[in-house]
C-alpha positions in Angstrom: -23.8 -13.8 -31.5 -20.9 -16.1 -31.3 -22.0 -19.6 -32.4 -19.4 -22.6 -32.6 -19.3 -22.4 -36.1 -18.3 -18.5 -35.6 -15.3 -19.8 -33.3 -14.5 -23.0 -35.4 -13.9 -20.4 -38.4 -11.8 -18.4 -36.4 -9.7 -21.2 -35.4 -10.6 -20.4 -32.0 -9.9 -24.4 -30.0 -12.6 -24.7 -27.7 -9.9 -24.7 -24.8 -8.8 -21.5 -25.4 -13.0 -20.3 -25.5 -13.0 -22.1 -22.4 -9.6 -19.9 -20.9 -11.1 -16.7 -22.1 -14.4 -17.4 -20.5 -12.3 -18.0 -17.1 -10.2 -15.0 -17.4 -13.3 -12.7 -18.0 -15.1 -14.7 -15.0 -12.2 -14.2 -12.2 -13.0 -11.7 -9.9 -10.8 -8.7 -9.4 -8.9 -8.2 -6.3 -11.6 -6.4 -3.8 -10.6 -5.7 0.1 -12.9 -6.4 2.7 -13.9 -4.2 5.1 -12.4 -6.1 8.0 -9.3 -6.9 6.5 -8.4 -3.3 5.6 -8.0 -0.9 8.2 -7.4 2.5 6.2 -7.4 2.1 2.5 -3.7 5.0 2.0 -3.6 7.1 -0.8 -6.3 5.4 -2.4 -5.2 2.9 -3.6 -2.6 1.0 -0.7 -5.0 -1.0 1.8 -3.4 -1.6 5.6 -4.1 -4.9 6.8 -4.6 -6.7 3.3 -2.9 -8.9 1.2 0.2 -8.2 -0.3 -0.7 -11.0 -3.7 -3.5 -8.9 -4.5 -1.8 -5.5 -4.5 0.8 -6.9 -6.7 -1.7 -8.5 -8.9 -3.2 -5.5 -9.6 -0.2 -3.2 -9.2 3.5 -4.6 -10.6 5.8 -2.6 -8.2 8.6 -1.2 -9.7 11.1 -2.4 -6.8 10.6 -6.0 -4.5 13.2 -6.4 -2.0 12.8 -9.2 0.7 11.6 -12.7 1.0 7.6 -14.1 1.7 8.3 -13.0 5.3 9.2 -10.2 4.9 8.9 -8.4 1.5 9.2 -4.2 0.7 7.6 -3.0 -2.4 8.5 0.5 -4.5 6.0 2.4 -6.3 6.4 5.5 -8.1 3.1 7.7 -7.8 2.6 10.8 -9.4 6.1 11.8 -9.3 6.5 10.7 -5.5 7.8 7.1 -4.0 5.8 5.0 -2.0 7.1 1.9 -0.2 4.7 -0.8 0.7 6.5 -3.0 3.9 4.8 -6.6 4.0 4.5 -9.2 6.7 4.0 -12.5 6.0 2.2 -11.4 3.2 0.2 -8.3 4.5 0.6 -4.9 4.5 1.9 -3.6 7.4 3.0 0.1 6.8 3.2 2.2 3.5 5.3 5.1 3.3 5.5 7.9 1.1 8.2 10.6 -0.1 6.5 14.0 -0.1 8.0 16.2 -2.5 9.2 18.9 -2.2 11.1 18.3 0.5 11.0 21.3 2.9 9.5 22.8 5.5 6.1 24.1 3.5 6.1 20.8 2.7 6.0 19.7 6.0 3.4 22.1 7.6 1.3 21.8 4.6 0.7 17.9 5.8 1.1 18.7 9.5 -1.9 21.0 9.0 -4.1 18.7 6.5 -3.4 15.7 8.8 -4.4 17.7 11.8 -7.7 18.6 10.6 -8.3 14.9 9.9 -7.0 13.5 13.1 -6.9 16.1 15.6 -3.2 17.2 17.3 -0.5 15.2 17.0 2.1 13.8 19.6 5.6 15.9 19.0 8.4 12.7 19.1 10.6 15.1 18.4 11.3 18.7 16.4 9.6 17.9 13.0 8.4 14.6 14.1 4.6 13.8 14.4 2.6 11.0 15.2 -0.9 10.3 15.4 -2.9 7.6 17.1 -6.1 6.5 15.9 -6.9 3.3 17.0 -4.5 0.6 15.4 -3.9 3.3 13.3 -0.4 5.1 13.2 0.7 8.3 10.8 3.6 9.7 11.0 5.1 12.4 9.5 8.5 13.0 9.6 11.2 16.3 8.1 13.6 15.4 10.9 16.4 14.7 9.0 16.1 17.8 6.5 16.5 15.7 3.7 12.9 14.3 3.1 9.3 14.8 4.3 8.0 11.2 5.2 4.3 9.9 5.6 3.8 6.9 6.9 0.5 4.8 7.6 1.4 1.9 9.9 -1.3 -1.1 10.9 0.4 -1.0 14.4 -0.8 -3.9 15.7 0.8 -5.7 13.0 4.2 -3.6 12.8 4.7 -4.4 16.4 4.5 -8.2 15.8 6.2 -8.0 12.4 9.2 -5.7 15.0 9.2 -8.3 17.5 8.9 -11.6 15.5 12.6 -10.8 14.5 12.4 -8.7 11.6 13.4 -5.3 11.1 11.3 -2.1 10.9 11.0 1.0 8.9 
């Protein structure tokens, strides 16, 4: 048991006891259910704040200001770019490696089973709707397979306040 004898020995100020007591008291980060509309690759929430995912996450890459702000992550090998809006997540993207066409229909297939058939935009260019929901998946360019979650009601106002999209 820690007395205040124990922590006067220790040359432990009763400030600091105090900080460490706060520290170990503040709540982590937690999303709500009606703040986060799909919670991507386990770990990304659409719809929530972007202080708390950089709380809990240091991004290896911030470009942009409090408006509008892009975050890079490096995941298991694969990048994954977090696109803010006055300070919420509006669409997170993901490199899908390798990039070819296996690749491609591999995802196509897996997101298909989860959210039914896609609308073709065009050759190697999928979207589906669910909701506010958008995923895209995109090998159009032959250079990289794309994933991308967007909280579309929020992307369309973060497109037409101004700033510029994915």
């Amino acid at each position: 048991m820690i007395t205040m004898d124990y922590v006067r020995r220790r040359g432990v100020c009763f400030f600091q006891l105090l900080l460490i007591l706060f520290v170990i008291a503040l709540p982590l980060p937690v999303y709500s259910a009606d703040q986060c509309l799909k919670l991507v690759f386990n770990e990304y929430c659409l719809g929530g704040g972007a202080a708390a995912l950089i709380y809990r996450k240091a991004p290896l890459m911030k470009e942009g200001e409090l408006v509008r702000l892009v975050l890079g992550y490096q995941d298991d090998g694969q990048l994954t770019y977090v696109f803010t809006h006055n300070g919420v997540i509006v669409a997170v993207t993901r490199s899908l490696e390798p990039a070819s066409k296996s690749t491609y229909l591999e995802y196509k297939k897996k997101l298909t089973a989860i959210y039914g058939k896609s609308h073709l935009l065009k050759k190697d260019q999928n979207l589906w709707v669910r909701g506010d929901l958008r995923l895209m998946l995109d090998w159009s360019n032959k250079q990289s397979v794309t994933l991308s979650y967007l909280h579309w009601p929020l992307y369309d106002e973060m497109n037409t306040s101004g700033a510029e999209g994915l």
